[in-house]
N, C-alpha and C positions, 0 to 999 in steps of 0.2 A: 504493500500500500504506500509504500515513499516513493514519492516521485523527484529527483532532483531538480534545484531549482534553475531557470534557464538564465545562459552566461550573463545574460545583461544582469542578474540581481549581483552579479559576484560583488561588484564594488559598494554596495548598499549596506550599511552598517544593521546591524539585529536594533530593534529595539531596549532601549535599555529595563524596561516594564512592561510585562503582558498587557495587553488589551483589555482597557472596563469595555464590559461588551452591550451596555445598553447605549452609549453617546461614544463617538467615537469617528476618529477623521483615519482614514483606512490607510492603512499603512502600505509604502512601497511594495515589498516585498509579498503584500500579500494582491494588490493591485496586479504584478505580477502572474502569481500565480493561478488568478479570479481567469484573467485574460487565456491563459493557458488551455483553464478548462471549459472555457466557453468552448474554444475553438474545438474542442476535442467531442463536444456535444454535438456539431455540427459535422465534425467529420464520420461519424461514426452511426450508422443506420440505426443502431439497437437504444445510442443515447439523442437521438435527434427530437429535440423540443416536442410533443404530443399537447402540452399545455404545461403552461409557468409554473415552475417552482423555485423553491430559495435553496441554494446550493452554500456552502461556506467550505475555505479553506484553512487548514492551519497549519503554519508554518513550526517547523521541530529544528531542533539539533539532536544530532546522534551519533556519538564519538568524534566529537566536533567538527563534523560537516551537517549542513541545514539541506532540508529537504521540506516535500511539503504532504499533508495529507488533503484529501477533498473528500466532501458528502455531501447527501443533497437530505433533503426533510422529510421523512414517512416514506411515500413508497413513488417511485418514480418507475413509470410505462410499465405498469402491473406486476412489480417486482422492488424487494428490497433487499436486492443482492446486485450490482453491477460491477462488473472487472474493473480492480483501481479504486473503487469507491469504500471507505469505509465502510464496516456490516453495521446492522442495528444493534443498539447495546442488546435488545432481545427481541429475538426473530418469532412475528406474530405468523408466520404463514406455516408453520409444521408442528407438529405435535399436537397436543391437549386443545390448545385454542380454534382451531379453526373446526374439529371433530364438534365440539360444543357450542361455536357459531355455529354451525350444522342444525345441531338439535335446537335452538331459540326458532334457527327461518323455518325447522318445520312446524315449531309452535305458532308460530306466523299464519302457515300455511294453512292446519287444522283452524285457527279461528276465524279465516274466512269462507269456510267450508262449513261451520256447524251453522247451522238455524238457530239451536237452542241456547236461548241469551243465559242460560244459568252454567252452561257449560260452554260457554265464552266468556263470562267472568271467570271461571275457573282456568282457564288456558292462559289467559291474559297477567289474575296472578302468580301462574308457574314462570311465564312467558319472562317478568319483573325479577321474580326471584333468582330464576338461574340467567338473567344480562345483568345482576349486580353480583353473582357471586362471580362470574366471570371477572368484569370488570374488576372486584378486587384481588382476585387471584391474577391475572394481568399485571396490577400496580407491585406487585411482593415481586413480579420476577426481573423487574429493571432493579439491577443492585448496580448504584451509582457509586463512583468512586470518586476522589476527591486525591490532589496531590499529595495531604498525611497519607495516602493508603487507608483512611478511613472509608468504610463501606456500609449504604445506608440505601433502604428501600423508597420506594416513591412515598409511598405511607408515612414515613417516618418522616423523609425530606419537608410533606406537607403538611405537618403537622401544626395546627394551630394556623396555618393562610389559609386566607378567604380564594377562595376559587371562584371562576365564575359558575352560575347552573349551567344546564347542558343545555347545547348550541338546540338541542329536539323540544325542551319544555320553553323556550325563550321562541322560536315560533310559532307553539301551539299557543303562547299566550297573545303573541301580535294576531295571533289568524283567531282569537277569541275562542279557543279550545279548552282554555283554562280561564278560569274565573282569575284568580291572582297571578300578581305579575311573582316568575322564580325566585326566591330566593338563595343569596350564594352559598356554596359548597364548604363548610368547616372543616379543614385536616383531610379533603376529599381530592386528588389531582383531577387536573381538566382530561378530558379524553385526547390522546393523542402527545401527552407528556412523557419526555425524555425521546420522544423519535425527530426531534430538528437538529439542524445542525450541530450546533455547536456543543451539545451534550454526546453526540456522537464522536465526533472530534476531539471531545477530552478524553471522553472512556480507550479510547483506544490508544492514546497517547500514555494514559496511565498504563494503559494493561501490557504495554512493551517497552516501557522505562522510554521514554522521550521527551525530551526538554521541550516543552511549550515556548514559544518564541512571541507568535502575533498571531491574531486570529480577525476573520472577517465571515461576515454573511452577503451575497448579492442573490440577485434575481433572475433567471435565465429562461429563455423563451416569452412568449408570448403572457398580456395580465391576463388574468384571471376575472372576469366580471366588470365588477365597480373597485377591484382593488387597488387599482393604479399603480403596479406595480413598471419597472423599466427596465429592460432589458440588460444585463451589466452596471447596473447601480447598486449600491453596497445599504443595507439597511440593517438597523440595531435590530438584538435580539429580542423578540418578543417577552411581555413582562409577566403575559398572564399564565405561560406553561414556565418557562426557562426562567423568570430570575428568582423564584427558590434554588430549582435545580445549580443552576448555573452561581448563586450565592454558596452553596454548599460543595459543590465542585471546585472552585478556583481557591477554596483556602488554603493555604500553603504555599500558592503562586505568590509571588511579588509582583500585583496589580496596579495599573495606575489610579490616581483619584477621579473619582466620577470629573471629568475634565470641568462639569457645568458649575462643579462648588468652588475652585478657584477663580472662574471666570466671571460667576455673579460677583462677590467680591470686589475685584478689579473696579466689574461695571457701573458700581455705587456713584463713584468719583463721577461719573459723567452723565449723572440724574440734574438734569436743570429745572428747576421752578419758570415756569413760562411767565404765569402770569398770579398774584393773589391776591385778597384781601378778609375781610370778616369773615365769610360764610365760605369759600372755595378754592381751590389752586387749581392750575391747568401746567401738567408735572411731563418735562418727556423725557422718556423709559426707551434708551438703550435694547436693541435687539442681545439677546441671550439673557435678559433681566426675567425673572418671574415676575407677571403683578402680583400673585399670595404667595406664602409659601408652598410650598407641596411637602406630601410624605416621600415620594420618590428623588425628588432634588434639593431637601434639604429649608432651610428656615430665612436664606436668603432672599428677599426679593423687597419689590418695592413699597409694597405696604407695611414690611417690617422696617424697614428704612424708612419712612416719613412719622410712622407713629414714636420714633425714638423722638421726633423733634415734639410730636403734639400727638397724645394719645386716642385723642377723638376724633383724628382723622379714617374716613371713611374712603375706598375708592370706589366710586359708583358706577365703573365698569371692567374691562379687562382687556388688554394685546393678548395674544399668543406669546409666549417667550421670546419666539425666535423674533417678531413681529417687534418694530422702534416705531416710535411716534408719541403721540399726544394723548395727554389721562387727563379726566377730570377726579377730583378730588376733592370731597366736601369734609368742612368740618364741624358739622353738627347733621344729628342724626335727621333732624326736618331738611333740611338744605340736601341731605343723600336722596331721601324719598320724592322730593319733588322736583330733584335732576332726573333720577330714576321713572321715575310716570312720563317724562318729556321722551327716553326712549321706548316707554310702552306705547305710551302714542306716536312714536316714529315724528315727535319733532328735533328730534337732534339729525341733524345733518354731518357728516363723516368724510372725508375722501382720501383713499388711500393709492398711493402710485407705488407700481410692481414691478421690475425688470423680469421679464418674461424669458428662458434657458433657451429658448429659440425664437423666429418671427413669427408672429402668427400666420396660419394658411392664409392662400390667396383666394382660398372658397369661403373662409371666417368673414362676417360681416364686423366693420372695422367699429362700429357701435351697434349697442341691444342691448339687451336682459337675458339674464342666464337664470332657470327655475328650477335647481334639480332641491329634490326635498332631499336632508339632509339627519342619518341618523347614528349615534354611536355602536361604536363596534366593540361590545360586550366581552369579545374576543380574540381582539387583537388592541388594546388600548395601549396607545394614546390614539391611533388613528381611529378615521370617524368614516362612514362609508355613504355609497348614496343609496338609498330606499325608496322606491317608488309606490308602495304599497305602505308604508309606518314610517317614512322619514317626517321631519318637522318640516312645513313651508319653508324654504329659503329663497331668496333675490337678490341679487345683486346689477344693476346698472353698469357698464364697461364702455369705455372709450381709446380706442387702441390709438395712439399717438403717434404710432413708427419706431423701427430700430428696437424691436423688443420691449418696449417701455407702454403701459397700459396705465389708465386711470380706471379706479375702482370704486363704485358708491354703493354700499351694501343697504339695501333697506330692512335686512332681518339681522341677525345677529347671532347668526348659529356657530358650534367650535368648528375651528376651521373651514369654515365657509368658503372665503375666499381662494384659499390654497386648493380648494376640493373643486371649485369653478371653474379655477382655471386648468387644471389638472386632469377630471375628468373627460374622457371622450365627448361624452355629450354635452359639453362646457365649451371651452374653449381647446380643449385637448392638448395642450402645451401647459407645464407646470411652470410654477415660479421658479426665479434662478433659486440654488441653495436649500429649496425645500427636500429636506432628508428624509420625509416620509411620505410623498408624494412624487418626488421626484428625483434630485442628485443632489451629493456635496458641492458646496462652496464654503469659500470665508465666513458669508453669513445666509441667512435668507433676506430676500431684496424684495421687502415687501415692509410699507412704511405707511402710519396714519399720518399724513401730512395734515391736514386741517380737520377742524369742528367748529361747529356754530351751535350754540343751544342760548335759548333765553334766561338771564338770569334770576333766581325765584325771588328775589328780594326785590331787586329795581326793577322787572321785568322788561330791559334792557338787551336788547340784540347781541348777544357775544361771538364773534368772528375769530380764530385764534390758526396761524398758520405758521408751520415749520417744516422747512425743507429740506431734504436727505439724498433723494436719489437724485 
């Protein structure tokens, strides 16, 4: 499974710290060897694209020469065995598991066959019983390892995280099949935990003594849906199967800092107060700034910074992280509510300008409205997807200016929106420059609130406030 690495990396130094694998600017060496295996997907009839999946390499040393390993996520073109490719840490297609899926589809089968509804409930809960004894019998055979050589089951690994419910009772409940909406999973793995990349790529690294170097995940072939994935784009590891696993895996590695805790930091320095007085500031926040904090990224961001100056300061909306521009920010709790009502009625006016990763099509109309209803993805978070059957309304207004550079006026206010507008096929189908989950890295993402107008609650005064970036 080592594949050496090709001449061009020879002069490329190893990193000096493994890869944090949820934020992460993709290392040479593994850019490299991404590009390798694309080509080898394409030359090869048995691995050529059938549809998109996320592949990930990792780079080793071994007797001090570096080489690299690759694998791709769950099962690729009806198999999760391909020459070269890392195995599953446990192989669901032989033995006990697949004999016992057997016996569930024919429990399936019998209950569309019997008439008698008392002996369809009964089918139905044998049917439960033996897909969850399964399923836990499953989770005990992934024995994950971790750099100490410590070795720990899924069970264990999820001990006390919240999961999300399963991907089947979270449509039954949009399609009104279920009266309540699921509730999440306690100490329970998501289905399909420990088969992505990069838990692959560790177990095997541990299980033949090899030095972990750098690690990456991209995307190969064709997206998938409404995923918006890109072909050869490198994307963090997902949080809701891998960052248990992957938290309990990499101990013993010497990891880098989640890159976003030193960065917010930094970015404090360059929080300007635009404009203030009694009741409000109008505050602009640095792209890679949190407006809250988060549990994921730590207690930095901008509302922990403003309230060290004044504790009753409120922010009465939100950027994206990655997203610089202009906040409003009230300081009393009546002054937040009655900015806030001004966006329920959609009298705040916004405009955001976006360097677009490429020109728009010459079919794209160079102004419109874009309507894709927009809803979270329970499954794959922080990304959000598009819904056309339970998404939330979303709009946005767009005026493409030339040379990749677009004007943005959202009239809703959903996560992600804009990046999801432009990004999406049926949007504008070109992502914003440096969106890393929608699209590809850069320095930053190039997507900025330059102005806002909203009426003042006190003077009921026109307020106009404009800051320019891109």
């Amino acid at each position: 499974m080592l594949h050496p690495l090709p001449p061009e990396a020879e002069n490329i130094p190893s990193p000096t710290q493994f890869t944090y694998p949820f934020c992460y600017r993709p290392h040479p060496l593994c850019q490299i060897a991404a590009k390798e295996v694309i080509a080898y997907c394409y030359q090869h009839a048995e691995m050529h694209p059938k549809e998109g999946k996320m592949f990930g390499v990792l780079v080793v040393e071994s007797e001090g020469k570096r080489y690299y390993l690759c694998a791709f996520s769950g099962i690729y073109n009806g198999s999760y065995h391909h020459e070269g490719f890392v195995p599953p840490i446990f192989d669901l297609q032989s033995g006990y598991f697949p004999k016992e899926e057997q016996r569930i589809v024919a429990l399936t089968q019998q209950i569309g066959q019997t008439a008698d509804e008392q002996e369809k409930q009964t089918l139905k809960a044998l049917r439960k019983e033996k897909s969850q004894a399964l399923q836990m019998w499953t989770f005990h055979q992934f024995r994950i390892q971790n750099a100490k050589q410590e070795v720990k089951d899924l069970i264990e690994i999820f001990e006390g995280c919240k999961s999300p419910f399963s991907e089947e009772d979270y449509i039954a409940y949009q399609e009104g099949r279920l009266t309540e909406k699921p509730k999440p999973n306690i100490g329970i793995p998501p289905g399909g935990a420990g088969e992505c990349c990069a838990p692959k790529l560790l177990q095997y690294a541990y299980e033949h003594h090899l030095k972990p170097l750098c690690m990456e995940e991209f995307w190969v072939g064709p997206s998938r849906g409404n995923d918006m994935r890109i072909e050869g784009h490198f994307y963090p590891a997902c949080q809701h199967k891998c960052m248990p696993i992957l938290s309990f895996m990499l101990q013993g590695l010497d990891v880098e800092e989640n890159p976003l805790f030193a960065r917010a930091k930094a970015l404090l320095a360059q929080v300007r107060i635009i404009y203030e007085d009694d009741d409000l500031m109008v505050v602009y926040k640095p792209s890679g700034l949190l407006s809250v904090p988060s549990k994921n990224h730590g207690e930095v961001s901008l509302q922990a910074h403003l309230t060290t100056v004044n504790p009753e300061i409120r922010l009465v909306h939100r950027l994206d992280q990655d997203t610089s521009g202009l906040l409003l920010a009230a300081k009393t709790l009546t002054c937040c509510q009655q900015l806030q009502q001004q966006f329920v009625q959609h009298h705040v006016k916004k405009k955001y300008v976006a360097i677009l990763q490429a020109p728009l099509s010459p079919q794209q109309p160079t102004e419109g409205v874009i309507t894709l209803p927009i809803s979270r993805n329970p499954f794959d978070s922080p990304r959000q997807t598009v819904n056309h059957n339970y998404g939330k309304p979303a709009v946005t207004h767009y005026i493409y200016k030339g040379d990749c550079r677009i004007e943005l006026y959202p009239a809703t206010g959903r996560t992600h929106q804009l990046r999801i507008h432009c990004a999406h096929p049926d949007g504008l189908g070109v992502p914003i420059k440096g969106d890393i989950l929608y699209g590809s890295t850069a320095n930053r993402l190039y997507l900025h609130a330059e102005s806002i107008t909203f009426t003042h609650p006190s003077t009921g005064q026109l307020m106009h406030f404009e800051e320019k970036e891109l």
